[in-house]
Structure formats: C-alpha cells, structure tokens
VEXTITI-299754 format. One line per 5 residues: number of its first residue (from 1); their letters; for each residue z, x, y of N, C-alpha, C. Coordinates in nm, 4 decimals, padded with zeros to 6 digits. Example, Ala and Ser with C-alpha at 12.3 -4.5 7.8 and 13.67 -1.06 7.14 Angstrom:
<atoms>
1 = as = 00.7800/01.3190/-00.5690/00.7800/01.2300/-00.4500/00.7800/01.3200/-00.3300 | 00.7080/01.2850/-00.2250/00.7140/01.3670/-00.1060/00.7870/01.2900/00.0030
</atoms>
This chain:
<atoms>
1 = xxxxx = 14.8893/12.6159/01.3373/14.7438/12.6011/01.3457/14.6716/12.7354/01.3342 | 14.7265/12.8539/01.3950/14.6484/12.9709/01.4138/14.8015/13.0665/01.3688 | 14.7567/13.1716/01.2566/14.8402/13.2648/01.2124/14.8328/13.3930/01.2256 | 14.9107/13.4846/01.2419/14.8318/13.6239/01.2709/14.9478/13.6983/01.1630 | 14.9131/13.8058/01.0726/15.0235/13.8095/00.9802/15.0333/13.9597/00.9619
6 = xxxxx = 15.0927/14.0271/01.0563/15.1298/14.1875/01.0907/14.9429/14.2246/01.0852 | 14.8972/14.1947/01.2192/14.8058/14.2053/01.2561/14.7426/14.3273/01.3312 | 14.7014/14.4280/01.2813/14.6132/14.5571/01.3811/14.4995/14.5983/01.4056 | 14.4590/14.6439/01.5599/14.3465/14.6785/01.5444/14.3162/14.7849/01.6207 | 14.2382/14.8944/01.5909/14.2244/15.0124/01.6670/14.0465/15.0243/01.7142
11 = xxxxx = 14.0560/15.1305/01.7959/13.9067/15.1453/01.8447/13.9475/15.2979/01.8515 | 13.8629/15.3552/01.7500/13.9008/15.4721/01.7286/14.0402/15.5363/01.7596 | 14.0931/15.6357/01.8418/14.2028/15.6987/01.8102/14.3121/15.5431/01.9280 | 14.2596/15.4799/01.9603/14.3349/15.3963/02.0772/14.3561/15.2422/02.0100 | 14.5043/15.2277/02.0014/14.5524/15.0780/01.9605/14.5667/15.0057/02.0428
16 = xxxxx = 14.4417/14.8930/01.9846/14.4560/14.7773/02.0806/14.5722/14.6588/02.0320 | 14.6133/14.6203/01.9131/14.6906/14.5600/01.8779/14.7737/14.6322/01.7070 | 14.8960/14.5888/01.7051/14.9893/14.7147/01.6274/15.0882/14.5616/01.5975 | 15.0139/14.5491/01.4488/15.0865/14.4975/01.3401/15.1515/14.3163/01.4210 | 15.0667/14.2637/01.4496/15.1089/14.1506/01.5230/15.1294/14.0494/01.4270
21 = xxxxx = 15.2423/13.9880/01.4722/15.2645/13.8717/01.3617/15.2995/13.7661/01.4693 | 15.2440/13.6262/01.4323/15.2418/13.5130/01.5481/15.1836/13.3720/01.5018 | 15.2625/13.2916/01.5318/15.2576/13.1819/01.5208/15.2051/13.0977/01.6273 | 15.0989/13.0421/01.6101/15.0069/12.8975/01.7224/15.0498/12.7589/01.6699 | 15.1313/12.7324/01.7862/15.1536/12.5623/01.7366/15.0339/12.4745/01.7516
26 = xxxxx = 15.0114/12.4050/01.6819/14.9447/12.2657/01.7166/14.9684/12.1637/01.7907 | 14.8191/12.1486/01.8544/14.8312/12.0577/01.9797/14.9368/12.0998/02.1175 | 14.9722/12.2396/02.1350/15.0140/12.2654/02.2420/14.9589/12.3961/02.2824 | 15.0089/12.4714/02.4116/14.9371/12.5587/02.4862/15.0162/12.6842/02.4792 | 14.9517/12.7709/02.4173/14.9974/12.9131/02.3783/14.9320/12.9864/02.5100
31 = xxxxx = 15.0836/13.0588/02.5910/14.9854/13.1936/02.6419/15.0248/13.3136/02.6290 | 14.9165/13.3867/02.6626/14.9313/13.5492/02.5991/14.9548/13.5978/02.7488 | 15.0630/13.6945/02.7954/15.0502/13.7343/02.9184/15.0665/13.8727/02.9111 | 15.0463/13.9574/02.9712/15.0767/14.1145/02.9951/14.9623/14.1768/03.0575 | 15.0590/14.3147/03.1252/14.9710/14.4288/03.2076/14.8260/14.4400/03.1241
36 = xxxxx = 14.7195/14.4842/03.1969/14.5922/14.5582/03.1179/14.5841/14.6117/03.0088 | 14.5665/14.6276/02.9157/14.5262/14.7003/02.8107/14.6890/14.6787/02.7110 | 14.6945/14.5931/02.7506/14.8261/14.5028/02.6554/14.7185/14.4470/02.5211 | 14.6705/14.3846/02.5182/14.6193/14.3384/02.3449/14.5842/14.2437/02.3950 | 14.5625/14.1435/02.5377/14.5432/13.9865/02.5162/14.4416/13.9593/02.4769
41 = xxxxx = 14.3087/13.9805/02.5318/14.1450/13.9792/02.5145/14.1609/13.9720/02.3306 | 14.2209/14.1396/02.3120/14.1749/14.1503/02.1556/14.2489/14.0112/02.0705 | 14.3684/14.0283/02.0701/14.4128/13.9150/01.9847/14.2849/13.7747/02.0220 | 14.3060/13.7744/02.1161/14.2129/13.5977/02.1388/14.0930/13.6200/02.0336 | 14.0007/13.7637/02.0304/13.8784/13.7976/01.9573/13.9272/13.7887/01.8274
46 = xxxxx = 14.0595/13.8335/01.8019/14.0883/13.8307/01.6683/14.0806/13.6789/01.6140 | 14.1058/13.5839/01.7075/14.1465/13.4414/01.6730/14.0270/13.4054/01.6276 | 13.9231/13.4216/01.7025/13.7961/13.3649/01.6758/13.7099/13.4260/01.5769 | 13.7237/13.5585/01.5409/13.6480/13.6257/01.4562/13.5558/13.7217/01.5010 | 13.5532/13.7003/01.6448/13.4552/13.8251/01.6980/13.4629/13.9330/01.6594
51 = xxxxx = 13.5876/14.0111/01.6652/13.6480/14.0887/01.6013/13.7460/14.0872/01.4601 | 13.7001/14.1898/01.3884/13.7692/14.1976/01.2423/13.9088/14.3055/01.2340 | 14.0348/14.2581/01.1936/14.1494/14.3319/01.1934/14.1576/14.4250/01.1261 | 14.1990/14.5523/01.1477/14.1892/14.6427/01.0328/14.2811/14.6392/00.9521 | 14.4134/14.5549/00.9884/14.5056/14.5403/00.8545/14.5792/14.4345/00.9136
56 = xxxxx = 14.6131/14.3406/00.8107/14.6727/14.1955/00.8553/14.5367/14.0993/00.8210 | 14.6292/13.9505/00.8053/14.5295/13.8089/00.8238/14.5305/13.7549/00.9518 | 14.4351/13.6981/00.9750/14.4556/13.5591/01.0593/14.4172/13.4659/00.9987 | 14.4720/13.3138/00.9863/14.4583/13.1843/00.9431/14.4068/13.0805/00.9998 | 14.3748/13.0252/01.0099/14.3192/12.8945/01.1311/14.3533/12.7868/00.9961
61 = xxxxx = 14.4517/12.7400/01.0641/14.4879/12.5649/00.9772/14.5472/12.6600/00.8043 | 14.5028/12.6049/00.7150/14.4935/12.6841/00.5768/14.4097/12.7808/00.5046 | 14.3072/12.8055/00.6118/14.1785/12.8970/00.5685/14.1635/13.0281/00.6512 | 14.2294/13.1493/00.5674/14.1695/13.3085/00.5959/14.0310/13.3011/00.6956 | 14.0555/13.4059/00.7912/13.9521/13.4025/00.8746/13.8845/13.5383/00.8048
66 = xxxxx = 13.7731/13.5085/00.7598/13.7110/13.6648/00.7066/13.5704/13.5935/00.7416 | 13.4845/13.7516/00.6809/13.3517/13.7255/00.7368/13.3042/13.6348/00.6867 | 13.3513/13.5542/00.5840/13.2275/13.4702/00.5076/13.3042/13.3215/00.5764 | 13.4175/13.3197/00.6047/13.4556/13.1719/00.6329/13.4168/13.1663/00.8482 | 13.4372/13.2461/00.8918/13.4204/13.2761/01.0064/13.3169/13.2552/01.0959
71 = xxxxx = 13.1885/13.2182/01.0173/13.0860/13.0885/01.1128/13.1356/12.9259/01.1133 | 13.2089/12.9031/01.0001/13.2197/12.7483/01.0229/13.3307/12.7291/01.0707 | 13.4224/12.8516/01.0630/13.5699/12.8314/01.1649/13.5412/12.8379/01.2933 | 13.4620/12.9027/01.3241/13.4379/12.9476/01.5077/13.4183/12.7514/01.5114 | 13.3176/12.6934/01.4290/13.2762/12.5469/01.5050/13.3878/12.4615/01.5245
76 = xxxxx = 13.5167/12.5359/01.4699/13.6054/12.4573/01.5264/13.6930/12.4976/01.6036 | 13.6495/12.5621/01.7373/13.6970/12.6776/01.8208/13.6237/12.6668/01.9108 | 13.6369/12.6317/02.0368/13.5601/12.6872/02.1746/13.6099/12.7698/02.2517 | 13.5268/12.8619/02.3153/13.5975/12.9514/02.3503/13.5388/12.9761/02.5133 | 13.5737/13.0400/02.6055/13.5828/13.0202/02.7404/13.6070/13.1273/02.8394
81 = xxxxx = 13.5025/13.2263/02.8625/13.5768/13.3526/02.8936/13.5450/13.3633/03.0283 | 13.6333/13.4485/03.1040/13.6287/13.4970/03.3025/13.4626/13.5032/03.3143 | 13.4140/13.3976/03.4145/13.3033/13.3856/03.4988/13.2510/13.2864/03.3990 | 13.3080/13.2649/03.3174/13.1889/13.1400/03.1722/13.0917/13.1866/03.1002 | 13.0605/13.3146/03.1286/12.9739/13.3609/02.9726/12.8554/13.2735/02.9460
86 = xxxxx = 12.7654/13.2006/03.0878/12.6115/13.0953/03.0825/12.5907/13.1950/03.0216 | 12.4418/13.1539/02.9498/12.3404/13.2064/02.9558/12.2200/13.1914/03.0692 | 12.2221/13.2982/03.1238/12.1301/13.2853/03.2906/12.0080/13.2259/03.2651 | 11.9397/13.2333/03.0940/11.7956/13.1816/03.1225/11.8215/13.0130/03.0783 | 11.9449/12.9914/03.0684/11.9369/12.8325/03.0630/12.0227/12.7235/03.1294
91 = xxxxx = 11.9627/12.6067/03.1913/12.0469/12.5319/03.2146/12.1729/12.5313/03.1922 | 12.2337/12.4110/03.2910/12.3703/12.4323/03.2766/12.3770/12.3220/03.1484 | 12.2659/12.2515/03.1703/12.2627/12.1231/03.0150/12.2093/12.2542/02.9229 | 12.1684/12.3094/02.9182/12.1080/12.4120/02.8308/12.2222/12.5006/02.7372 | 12.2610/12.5420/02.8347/12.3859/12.5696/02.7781/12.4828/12.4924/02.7280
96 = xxxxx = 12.4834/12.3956/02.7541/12.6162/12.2924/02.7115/12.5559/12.2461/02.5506 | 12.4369/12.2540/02.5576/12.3804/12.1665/02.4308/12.3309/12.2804/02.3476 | 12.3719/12.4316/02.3465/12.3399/12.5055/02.2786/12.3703/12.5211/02.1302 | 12.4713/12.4761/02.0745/12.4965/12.4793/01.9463/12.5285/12.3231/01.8417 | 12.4849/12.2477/01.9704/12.4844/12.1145/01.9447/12.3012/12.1044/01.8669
101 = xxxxx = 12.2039/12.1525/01.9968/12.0988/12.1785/01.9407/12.0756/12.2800/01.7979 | 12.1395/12.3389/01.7913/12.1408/12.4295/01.6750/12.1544/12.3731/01.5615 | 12.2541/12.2747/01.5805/12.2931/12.1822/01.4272/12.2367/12.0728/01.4181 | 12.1465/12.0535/01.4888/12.0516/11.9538/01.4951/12.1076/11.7971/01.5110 | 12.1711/11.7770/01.6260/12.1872/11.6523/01.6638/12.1067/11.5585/01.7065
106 = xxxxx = 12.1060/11.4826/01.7254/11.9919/11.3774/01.7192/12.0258/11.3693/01.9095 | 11.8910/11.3160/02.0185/11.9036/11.3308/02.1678/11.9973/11.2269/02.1751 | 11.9944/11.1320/02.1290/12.1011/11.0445/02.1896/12.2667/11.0987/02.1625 | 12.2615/11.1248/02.0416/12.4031/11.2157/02.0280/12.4741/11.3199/02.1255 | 12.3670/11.4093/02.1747/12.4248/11.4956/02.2713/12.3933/11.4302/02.4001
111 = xxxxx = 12.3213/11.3208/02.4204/12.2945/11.2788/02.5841/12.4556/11.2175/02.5816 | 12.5026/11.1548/02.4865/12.6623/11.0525/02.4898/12.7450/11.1583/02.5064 | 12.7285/11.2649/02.4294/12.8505/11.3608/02.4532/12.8323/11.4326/02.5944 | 12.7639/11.4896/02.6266/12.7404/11.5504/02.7508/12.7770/11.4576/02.8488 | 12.7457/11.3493/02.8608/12.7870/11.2340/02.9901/12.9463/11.2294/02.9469
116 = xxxxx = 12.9757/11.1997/02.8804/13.1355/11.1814/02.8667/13.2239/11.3110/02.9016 | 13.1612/11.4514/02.8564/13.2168/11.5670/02.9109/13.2191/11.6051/03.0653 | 13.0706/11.5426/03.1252/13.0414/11.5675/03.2545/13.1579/11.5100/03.3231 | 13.2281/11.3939/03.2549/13.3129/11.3290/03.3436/13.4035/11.3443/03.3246 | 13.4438/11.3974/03.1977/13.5513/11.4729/03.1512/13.6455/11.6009/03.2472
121 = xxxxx = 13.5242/11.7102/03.3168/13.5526/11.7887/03.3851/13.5172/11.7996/03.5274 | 13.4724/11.6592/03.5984/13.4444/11.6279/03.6915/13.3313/11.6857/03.7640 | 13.2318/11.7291/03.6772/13.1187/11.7843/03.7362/12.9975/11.6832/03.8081 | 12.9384/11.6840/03.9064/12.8084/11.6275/03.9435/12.7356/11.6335/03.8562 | 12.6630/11.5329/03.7732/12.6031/11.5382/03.6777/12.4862/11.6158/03.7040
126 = xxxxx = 12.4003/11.6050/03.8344/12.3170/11.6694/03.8978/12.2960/11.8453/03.8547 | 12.4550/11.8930/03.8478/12.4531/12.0296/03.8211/12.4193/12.0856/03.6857 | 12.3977/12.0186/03.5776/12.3503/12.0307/03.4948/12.1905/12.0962/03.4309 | 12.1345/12.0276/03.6025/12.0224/12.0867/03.6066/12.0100/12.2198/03.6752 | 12.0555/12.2801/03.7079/12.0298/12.4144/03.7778/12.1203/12.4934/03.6920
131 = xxxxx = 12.0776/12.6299/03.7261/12.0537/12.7634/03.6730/12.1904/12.8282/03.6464 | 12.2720/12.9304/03.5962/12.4082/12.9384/03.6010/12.3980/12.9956/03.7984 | 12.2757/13.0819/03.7899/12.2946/13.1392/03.9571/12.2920/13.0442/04.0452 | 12.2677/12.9171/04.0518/12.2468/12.8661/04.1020/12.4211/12.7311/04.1373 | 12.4926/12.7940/04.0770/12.6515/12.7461/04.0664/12.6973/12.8066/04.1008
136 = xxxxx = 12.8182/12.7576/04.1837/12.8803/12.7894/04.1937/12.9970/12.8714/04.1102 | 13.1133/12.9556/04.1802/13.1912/12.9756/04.0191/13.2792/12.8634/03.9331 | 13.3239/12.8079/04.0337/13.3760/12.6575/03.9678/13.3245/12.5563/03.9233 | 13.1945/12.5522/03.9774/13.1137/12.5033/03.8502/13.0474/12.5643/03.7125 | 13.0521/12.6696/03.7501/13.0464/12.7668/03.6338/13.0948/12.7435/03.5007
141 = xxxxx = 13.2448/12.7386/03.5511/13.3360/12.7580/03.4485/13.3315/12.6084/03.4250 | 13.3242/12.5006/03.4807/13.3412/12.3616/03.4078/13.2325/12.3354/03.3074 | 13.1324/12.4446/03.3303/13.0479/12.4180/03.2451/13.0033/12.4379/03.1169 | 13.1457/12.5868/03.1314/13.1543/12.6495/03.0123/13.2295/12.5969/02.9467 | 13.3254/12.4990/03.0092/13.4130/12.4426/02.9154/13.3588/12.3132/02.8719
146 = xxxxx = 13.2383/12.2806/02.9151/13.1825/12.1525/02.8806/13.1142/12.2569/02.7281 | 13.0738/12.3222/02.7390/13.0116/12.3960/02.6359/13.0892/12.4447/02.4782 | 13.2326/12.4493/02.5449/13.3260/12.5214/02.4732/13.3697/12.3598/02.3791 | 13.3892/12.2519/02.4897/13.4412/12.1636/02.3959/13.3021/12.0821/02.3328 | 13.1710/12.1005/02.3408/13.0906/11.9842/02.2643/13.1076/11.9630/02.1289
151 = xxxxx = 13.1460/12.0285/02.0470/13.1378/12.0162/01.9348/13.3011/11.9779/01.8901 | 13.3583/11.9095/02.0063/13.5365/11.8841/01.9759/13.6193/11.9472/01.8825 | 13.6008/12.0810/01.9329/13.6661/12.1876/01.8064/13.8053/12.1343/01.8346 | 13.9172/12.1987/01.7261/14.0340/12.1792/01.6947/14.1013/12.2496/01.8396 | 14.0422/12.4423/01.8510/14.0921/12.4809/01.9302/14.0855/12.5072/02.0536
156 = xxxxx = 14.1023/12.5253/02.1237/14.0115/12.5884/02.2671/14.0983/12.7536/02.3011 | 14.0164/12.8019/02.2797/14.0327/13.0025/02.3679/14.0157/13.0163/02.4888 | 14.0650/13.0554/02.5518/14.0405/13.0836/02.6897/14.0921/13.1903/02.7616 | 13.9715/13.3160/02.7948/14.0021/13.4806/02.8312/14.0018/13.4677/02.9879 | 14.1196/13.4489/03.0486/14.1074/13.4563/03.1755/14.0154/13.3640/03.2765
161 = xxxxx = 13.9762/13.2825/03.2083/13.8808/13.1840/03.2344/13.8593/13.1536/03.4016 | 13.9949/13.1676/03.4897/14.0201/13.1282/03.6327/13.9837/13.2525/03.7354 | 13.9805/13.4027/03.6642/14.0516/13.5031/03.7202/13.9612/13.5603/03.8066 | 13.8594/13.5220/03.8166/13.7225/13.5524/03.9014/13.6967/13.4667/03.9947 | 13.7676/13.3158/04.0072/13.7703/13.2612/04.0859/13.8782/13.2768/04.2714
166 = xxxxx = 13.8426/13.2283/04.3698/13.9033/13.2372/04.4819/14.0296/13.1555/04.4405 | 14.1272/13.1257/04.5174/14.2485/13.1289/04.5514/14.2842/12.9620/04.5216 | 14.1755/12.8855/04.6170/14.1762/12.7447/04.6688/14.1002/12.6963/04.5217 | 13.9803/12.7137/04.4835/13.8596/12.6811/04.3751/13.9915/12.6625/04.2541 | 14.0715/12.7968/04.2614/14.1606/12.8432/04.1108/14.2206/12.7217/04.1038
171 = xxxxx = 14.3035/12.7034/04.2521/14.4563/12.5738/04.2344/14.4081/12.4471/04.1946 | 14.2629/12.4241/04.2161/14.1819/12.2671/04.1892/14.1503/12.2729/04.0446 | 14.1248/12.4146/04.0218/14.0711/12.4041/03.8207/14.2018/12.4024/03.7478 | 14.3174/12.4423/03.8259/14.4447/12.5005/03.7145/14.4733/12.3540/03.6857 | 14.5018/12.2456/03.8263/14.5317/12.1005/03.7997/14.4557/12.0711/03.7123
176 = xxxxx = 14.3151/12.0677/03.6834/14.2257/11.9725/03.6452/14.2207/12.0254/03.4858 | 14.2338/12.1797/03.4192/14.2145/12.2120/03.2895/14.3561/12.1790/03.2901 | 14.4733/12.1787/03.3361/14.6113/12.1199/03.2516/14.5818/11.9651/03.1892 | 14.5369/11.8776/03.3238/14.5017/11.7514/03.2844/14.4689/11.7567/03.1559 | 14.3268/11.8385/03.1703/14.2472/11.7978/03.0124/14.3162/11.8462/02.9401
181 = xxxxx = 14.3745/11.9006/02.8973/14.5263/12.0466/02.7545/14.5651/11.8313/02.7250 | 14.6376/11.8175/02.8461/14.7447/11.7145/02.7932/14.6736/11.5679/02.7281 | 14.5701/11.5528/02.7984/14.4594/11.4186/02.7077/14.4122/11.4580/02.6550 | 14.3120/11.5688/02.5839/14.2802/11.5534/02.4404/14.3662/11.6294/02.3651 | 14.4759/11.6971/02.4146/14.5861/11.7198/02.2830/14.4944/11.8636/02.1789
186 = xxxxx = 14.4617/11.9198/02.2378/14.3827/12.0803/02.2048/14.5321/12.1767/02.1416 | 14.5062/12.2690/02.0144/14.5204/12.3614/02.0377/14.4928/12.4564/02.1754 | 14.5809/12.5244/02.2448/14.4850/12.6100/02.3304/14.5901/12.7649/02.3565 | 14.4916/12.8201/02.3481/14.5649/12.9565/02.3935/14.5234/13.0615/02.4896 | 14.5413/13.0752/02.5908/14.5177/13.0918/02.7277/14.5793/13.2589/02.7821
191 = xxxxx = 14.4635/13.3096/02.8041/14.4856/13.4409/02.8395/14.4876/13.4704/02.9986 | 14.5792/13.5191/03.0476/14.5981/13.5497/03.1690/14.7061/13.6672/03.2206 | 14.6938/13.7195/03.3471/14.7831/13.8396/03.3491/14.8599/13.8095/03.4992 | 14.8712/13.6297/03.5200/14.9002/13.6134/03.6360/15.0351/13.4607/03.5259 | 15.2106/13.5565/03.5779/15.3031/13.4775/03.5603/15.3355/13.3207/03.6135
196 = xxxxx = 15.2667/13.3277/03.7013/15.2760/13.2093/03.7694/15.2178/13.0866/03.7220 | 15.0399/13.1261/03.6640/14.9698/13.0645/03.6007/14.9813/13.0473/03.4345 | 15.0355/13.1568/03.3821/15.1190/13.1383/03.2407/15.2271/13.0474/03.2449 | 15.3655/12.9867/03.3544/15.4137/12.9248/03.3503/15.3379/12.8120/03.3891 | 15.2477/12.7826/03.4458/15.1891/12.6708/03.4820/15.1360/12.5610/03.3729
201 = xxxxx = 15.0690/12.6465/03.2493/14.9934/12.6338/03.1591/15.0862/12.6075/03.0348 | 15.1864/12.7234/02.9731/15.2180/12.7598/02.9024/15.3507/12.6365/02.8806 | 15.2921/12.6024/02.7048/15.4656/12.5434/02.6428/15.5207/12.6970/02.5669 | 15.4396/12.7545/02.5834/15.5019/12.8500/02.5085/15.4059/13.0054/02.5733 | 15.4842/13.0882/02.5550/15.4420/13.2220/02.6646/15.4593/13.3085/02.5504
206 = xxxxx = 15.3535/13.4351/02.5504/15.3683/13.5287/02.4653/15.3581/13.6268/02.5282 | 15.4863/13.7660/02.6083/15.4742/13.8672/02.6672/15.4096/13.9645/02.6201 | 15.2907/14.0748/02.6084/15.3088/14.1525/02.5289/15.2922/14.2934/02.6381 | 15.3205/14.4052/02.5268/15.3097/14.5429/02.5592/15.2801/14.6355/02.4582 | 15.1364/14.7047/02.5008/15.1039/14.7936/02.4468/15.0557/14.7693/02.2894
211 = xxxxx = 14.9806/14.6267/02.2824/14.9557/14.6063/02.1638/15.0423/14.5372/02.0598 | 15.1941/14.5180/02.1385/15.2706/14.4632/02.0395/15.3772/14.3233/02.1269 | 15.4237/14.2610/02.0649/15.5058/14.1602/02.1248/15.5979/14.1939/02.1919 | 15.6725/14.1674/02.3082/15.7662/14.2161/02.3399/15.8753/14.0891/02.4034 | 15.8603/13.9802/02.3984/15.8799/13.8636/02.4050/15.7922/13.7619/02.3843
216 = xxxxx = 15.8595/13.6224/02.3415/15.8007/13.4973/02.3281/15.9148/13.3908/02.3168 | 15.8425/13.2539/02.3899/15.9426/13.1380/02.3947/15.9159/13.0953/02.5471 | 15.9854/12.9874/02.5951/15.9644/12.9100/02.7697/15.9336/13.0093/02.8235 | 15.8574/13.0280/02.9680/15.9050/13.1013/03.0226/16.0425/13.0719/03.0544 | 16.1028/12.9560/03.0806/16.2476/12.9438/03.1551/16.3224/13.0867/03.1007
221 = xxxxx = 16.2542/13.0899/02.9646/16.3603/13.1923/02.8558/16.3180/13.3057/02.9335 | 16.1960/13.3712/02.9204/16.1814/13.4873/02.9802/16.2077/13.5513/03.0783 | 16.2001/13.4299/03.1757/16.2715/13.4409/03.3437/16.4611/13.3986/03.2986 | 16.4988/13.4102/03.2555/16.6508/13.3174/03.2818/16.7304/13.4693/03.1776 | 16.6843/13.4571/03.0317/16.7101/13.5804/02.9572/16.5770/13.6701/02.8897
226 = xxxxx = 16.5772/13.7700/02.9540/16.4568/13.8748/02.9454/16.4894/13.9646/02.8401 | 16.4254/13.9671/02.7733/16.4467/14.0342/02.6069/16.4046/14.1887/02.6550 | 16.4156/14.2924/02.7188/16.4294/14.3887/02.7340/16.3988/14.4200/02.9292 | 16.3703/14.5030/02.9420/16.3991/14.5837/03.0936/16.2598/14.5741/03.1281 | 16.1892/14.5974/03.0650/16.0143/14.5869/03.0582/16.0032/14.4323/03.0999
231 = xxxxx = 16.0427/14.3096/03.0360/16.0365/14.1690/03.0406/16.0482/14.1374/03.1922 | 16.2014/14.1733/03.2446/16.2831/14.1550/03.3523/16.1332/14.2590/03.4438 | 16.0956/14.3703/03.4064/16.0297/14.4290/03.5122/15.9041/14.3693/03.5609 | 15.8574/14.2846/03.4494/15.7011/14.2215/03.4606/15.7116/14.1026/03.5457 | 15.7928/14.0412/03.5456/15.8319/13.8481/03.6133/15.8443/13.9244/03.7725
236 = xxxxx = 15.9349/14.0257/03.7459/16.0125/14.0663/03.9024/15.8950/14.1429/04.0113 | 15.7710/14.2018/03.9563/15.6668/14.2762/04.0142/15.5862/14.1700/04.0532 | 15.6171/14.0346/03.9776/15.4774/13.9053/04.0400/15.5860/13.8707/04.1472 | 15.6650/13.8089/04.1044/15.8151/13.7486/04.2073/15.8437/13.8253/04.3263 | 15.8226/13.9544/04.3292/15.8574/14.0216/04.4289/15.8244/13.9810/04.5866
241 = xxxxx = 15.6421/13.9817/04.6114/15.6216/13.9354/04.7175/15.6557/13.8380/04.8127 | 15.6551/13.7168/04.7515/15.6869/13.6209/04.8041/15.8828/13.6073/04.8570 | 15.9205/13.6973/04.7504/16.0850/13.6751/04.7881/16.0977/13.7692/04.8933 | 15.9697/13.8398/04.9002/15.9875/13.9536/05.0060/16.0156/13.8655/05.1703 | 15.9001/13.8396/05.1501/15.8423/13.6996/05.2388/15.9772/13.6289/05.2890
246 = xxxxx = 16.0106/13.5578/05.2144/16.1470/13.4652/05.2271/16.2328/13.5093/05.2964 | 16.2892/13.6314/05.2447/16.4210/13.7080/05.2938/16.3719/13.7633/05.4256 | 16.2658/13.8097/05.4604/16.2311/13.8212/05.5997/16.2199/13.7564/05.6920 | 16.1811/13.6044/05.6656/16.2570/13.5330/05.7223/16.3176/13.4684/05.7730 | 16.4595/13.4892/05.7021/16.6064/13.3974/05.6590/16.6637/13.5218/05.7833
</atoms>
C-alpha cells in the first residue's frame, strides 16, 4: 500500500532519514519504533507528503507521491498527531467537518457521517460542541481521529497520537483505537517510542536507528531474535523496570 524506495532526508548538515527502503502492508498495522531523533515523525511526513525526500520515492497504492499528485493522495490519508492538532478557533464539529466542508458536501452528508463516527469513537455527542480547550485530552484525540477518518481515507497516520496522554485515559484509548484498526480494516502506521504499546498495536514493528532500519518483523521476532546488540538493548531498557520490580520481590 505505502512504498518508500532508498528513501532520504536531511535538514541541513543533520540526517533525519538515510536511504530508507520499506514496505506498508495493506489493511494491517505498521509501527515505527525507536529512541528520539531516530526518523519516526519524518518518515510518517514523508508518507503523507508534508515533507519532500531528497532522494528516493514514496508510493501510495500505484501512484508516486510528488508535489503535483500529493493533494489528492493526502484525501486518502488521515493523519493524527500527539495532543490532536484541533484547531483552537473551532469546534470539535468544526474541526471534524473541516475538509468535508471544503469539498463541499451537502449538510446531510456530513451530519450522517459525523453521527456514525461519534459512535464510532465513543464520544458524547454533546462534545462536539465545545472548544478543543474546553476537552479534555482524550477527548481531544477522539476527535482528531473523528477528523482524520471523515473522508474514509485508505490510510490512517498516527504521530504518537497517545503520548501526551495520562497513564489510565492511554490504557482506555489503546483498547478502543485497536478495536477500530481491526473493524474498519485501515492501513495504519503508528508512531510511538513506547515497546509495549508498539507490541500492542503492531502486526508488524519497524525498529529504527539513526535514520535507518535496524530491524523489522513481530515483535515476538525482535524480542525472541534481536538483529543486533542495539535491538536486544532497546526491548531490555523498557523491560528492565518492571523485571526489576519482580525479582525484588521473589
């Protein structure tokens, strides 16, 4: 569904991604995991077009993502980033119906879609009417994803989408966005720097470092056989605490 074909990108003298080549299955859940300033953010921008590669393609389905195809590819792409990315001067319906209004849907069209999404992501329909400040963060983010999916793009993006949330809010959205991955059957590719929540999510896990791949496949694979010392070091620094915990005590 999504191709990346020895993919790079720099910001002046500093590489954010170095010659990436990668494959997105269809209809399942890609995640990108690694330390800070690993490449995840950029690749996801690369997916969507925000950002332009300085050498390499990306593909979406059979069509080159370049500047001229790259407004009507985004409409088949929602995308979903840490805290939800409202716009503060509009509703939370405001926002949801932002590019729905743009393409000029007719009111009954987006009143059907919006009610079916509202229930889709279990929001109080009520919240629709108030302000993004006026939400919570977990409603926040359901709202962005009510936003992300109106136009039932192919894919769904998602930059950390949970990672601003508390502890308890996170474990109620992680259940409730897996739900939705598995009923509407989304592309999705899911950025996060928390292993636990990459295995949670992920049919498929993409380690990276320093801009470049450094594993991919189950996690079972990554945790069971770790494709270098770096792999084994990243699982074992999340894993650590809790086994700390345990063995203290046993």
């Amino acid at each position: 569904m999504i191709t990346l074909d020895a993919v790079s990108k720099r910001y002046g003298d500093e590489v954010a991604v170095q010659s990436v080549s990668l494959s997105v299955p269809a209809e399942e859940t890609t995640v990108l995991i690694g330390p800070s300033g690993s490449g995840k953010s950029t690749l996801l921008r690369l997916m969507i077009g925000l950002t332009r590669p300085d050498e390499g393609v990306v593909t979406i389905g059979d069509t080159p993502l370049t500047e001229h195809t790259a407004p009507s590819l985004r409409r088949r792409m929602g995308y979903v980033i840490q805290e939800g990315g409202l716009f503060p001067h509009l509703t939370g319906r405001g926002n949801v119906a932002l590019m729905a209004r743009h393409l000029g849907w007719a009111s009954d069209r987006m009143d059907a879609r919006i009610a079916e999404l509202t229930e889709l992501v279990q929001l109080d329909p009520d919240r629709l009417g108030q302000y993004p400040t006026e939400l919570s963060g977990g409603q926040r983010q359901r709202v962005s994803l009510m936003r992300a999916l109106m136009l039932d793009p192919d894919v769904l993006l998602l930059d950390e989408p949970l990672g601003a949330l508390d502890p308890m809010i996170r474990a109620d959205l992680q259940d409730d966005l897996r739900a939705i991955f598995r009923r509407l059957g989304k592309t999705v590719v899911f950025v996060t720097h928390d292993i636990g929540e990459a295995g949670f999510f992920g049919d498929r896990v993409v380690l990276l470092r320093s801009g470049q791949v450094e594993q991919r496949g189950t996690m079972a694979t990554l945790v069971n056989d770790p494709a270098s010392s770096f792999v084994a070091d990243f699982i074992q620094a999340q894993r650590a605490p809790l086994q700390h915990l345990h063995e203290d005590r046993s």
